[in-house]
N, C-alpha and C positions, 0 to 999 in steps of 0.2 A: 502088181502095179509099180510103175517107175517113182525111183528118188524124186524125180523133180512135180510129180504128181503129188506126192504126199506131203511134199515143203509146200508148194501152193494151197492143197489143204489146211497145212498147220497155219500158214502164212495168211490165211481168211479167219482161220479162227481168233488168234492173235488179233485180227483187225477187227471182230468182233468185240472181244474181251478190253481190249482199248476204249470202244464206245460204252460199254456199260461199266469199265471205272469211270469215265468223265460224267455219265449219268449216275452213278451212284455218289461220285465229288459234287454232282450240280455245280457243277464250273460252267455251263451254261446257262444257268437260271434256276429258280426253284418254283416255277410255278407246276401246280398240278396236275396228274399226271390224264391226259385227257383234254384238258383245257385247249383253248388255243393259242396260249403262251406257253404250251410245253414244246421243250428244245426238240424233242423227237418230233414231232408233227412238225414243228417249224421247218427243220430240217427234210423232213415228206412232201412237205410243199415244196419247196426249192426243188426238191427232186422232180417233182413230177409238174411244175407251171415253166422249170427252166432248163434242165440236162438233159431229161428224159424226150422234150421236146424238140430238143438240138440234137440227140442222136438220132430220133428217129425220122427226121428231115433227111439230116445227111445221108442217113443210108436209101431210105425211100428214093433220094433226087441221084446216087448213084449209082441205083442197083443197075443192072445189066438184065432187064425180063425178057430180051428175046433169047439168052442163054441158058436161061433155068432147064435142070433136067427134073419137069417138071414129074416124070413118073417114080424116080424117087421122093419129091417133096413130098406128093400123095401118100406113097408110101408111110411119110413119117405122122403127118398132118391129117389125117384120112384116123388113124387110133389115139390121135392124142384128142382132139377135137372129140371126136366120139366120146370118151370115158370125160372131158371135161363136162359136155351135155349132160353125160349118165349121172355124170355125180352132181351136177349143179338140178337136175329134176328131181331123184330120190333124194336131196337137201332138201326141197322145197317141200315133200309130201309129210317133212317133223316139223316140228314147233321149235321154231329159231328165234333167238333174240333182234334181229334187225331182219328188214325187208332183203338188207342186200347179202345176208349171211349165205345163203346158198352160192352165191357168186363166189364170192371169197374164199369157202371150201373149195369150191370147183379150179381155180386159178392153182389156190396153194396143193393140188394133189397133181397137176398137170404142169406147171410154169416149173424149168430147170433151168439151172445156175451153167448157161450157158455159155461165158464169155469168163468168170472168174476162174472154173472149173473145168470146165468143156474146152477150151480153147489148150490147155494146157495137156487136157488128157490127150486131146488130138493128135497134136504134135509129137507126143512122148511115144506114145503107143502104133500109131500108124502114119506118122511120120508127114512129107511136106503133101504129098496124095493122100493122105485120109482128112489133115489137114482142109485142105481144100474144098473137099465135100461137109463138112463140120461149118465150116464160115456162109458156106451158098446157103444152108439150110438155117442160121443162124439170123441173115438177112430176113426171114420172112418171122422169124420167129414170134418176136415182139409185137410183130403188125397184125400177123393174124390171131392170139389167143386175145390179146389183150382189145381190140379192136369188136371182136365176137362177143366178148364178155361185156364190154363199158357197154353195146349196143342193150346185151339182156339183164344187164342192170339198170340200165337207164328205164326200158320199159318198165323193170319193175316197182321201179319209185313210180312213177308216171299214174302205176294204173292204183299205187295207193292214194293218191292224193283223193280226196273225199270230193264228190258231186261234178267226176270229170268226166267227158262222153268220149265215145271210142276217138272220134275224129281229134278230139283234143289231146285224148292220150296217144294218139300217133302224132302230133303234131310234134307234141312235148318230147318226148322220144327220139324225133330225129331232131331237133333242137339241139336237146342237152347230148348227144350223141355226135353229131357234128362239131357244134361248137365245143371241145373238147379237149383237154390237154395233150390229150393221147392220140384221136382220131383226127383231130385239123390239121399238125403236124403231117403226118404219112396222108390225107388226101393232098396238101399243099405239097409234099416232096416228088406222089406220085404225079400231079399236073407237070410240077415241074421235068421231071424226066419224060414224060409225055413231049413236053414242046420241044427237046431237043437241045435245048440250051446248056450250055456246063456253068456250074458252079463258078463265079468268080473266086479268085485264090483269096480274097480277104476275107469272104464271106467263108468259104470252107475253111480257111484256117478258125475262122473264128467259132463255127460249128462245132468241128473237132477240137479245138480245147474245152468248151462246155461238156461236151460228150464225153470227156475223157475223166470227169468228176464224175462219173455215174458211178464205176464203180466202190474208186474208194467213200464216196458219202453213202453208201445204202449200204457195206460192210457196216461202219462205224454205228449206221443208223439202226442194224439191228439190234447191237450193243444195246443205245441207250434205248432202242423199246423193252429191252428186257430190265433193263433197271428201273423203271417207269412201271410197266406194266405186273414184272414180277412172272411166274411160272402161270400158266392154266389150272382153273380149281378141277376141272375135267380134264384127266390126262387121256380117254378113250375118244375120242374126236380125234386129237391131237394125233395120235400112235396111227391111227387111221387110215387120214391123208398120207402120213409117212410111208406105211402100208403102199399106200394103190400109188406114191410117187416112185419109190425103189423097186421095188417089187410087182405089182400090175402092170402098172404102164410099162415098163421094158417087157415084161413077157407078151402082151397087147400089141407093141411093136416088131415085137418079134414073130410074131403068128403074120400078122398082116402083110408085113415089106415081104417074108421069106417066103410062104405058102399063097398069100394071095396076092403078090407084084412079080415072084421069081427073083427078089435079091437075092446074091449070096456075096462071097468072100467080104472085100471092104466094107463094099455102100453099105454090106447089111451089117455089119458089125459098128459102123460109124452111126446107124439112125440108131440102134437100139442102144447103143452108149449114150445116144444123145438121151433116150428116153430113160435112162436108167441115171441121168445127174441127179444128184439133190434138188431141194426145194432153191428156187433164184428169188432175190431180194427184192424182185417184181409183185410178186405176191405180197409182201408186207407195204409196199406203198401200197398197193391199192387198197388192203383193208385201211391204212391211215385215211386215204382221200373218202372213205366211206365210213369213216370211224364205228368199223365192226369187227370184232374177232382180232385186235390186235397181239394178244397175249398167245392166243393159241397159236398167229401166224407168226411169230416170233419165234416162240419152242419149235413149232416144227420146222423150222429151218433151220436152225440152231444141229437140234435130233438128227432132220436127215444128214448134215454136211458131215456129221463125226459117224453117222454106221456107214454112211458113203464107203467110208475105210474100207469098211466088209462086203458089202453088198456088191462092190467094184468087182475086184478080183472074181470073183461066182459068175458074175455075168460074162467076161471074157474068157475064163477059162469053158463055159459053156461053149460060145461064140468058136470059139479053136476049135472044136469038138468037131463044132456042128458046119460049121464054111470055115475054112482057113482061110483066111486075107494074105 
């Protein structure tokens, strides 16, 4: 793994470590940890009612969809989607503390730290052409996991609410699914790149500086969910997700792009790196906006970004073995 890979490692950790001393100073409040006066949720909100929705506009209104090569995205989106499903149904068949805990598992074993991490590796390792392929793939990233999952969350509050009938739990469903922090953005960015219009410069300026707080507020935010929330009373959950994020999921991508698409050299070593990042700080908003499983999705991003260290290197020297890029 390159120097400048491992500084940006160290350089997230750090950003980490910053947010759970000012959550351990309560320099931003002291109310309890969970409430809705805790600085970490507050901070969750912001992320997710105002950055996250500026990013994903902006990207949705400039993607480029008649360029996508669409039989690599399959490639990568075709086994991560899959093992999300697999793991958000066997969550559902144990006995979970909230309706939305299978969701949340499912997110934090699939959703990778693609833009802190990914973006860096890209660049380091396969240069301005792998690059390249890492950002196209990176554009749909957000839209699609997170978009699949708010929908089978949303059902499944829907169909807890006591004495609802199908017709109203589909109603409710596409309701809270639509109107959505997550999902109204990227339908509204894709109308808009539909009608043809470009972005006026003040509005995109003003998009991309919103967007550009995402990353450092969801480092710092995971900080103070660990100071707030504290470690996992169950570390085997935790270990788990880490499990099938580093480890599964890259070899899942790996099977699929290479034996069942014919990737080889780059593309294929670009998706299965993509699928081999750590856990991305996507996953901890969203257990915040569901207030489930915060502590666990905390550690295990915490967990996966430091064996990243190791797990890294194993998968590319694999990758060289097997396609040389």
């Amino acid at each position: 793994m390159s120097f400048a890979v491992v500084a940006k490692l160290l350089a997230i950790l750090l950003a980490v470590a910053i947010g759970w001393a000012v959550g351990r100073m309560k320099l931003l409040g002291h109310a309890e940890a969970g409430s809705d006066g805790d600085p970490s949720r507050v901070l969750a909100s912001a992320a997710f009612y105002i950055f996250v929705p500026a990013l994903l506009f902006r990207t949705t209104a400039r993607i480029d969809l008649h360029g996508l090569p669409w039989v690599l995205l399959a490639a990568f989106f075709l086994p991560v989607n899959g093992l999300m499903l697999v793991t958000y149904l066997l969550q559902r068949r144990r006995p979970q503390p909230s309706v939305a805990a299978p969701s949340v598992k499912a997110i934090t074993a699939c959703f990778g730290n693609t833009l802190q991490v990914g973006i860096p590796l890209a660049a380091g390792v396969f240069g301005e052409a792998g690059l390249a392929i890492h950002v196209t793939v990176v554009s749909l990233h957000a839209l699609t996991i997170l978009t699949l999952l708010t929908l089978i969350v949303e059902m499944d509050l829907a169909r807890e609410r006591p004495g609802t009938s199908l017709s109203a739990t589909l109603f409710q469903t596409v309701r809270n699914t639509v109107i959505h922090p997550v999902v109204l953005p990227v339908l509204a960015g894709l109308s808009w790149n539909f009608s043809g219009l470009g972005l006026p410069a003040v509005a995109d300026e003003t998009l991309q500086t919103l967007g550009t707080a995402v990353v450092p507020l969801c480092l710092t935010l995971i900080g103070m969910s660990l100071a707030s929330y504290g470690l996992p009373r169950e570390w085997r959950g935790m270990v788990g997700l880490v499990v099938l994020k580093l480890l599964v999921l890259p070899l899942l991508v790996l099977v699929v792009s290479h034996w069942g698409f014919g990737l080889t050299g780059m593309p294929l070593a670009v998706v299965v790196m993509m699928g081999a990042l750590p856990i991305g700080s996507n996953a901890l908003i969203f257990a915040q906006r569901y207030r489930c499983l915060e502590a666990e999705t905390t550690a295990a991003t915490v967990v996966s970004t430091v064996l990243y260290v190791l797990t890294a290197p194993i998968w590319l020297a694999l990758l060289a073995r097997l396609s040389p890029w």
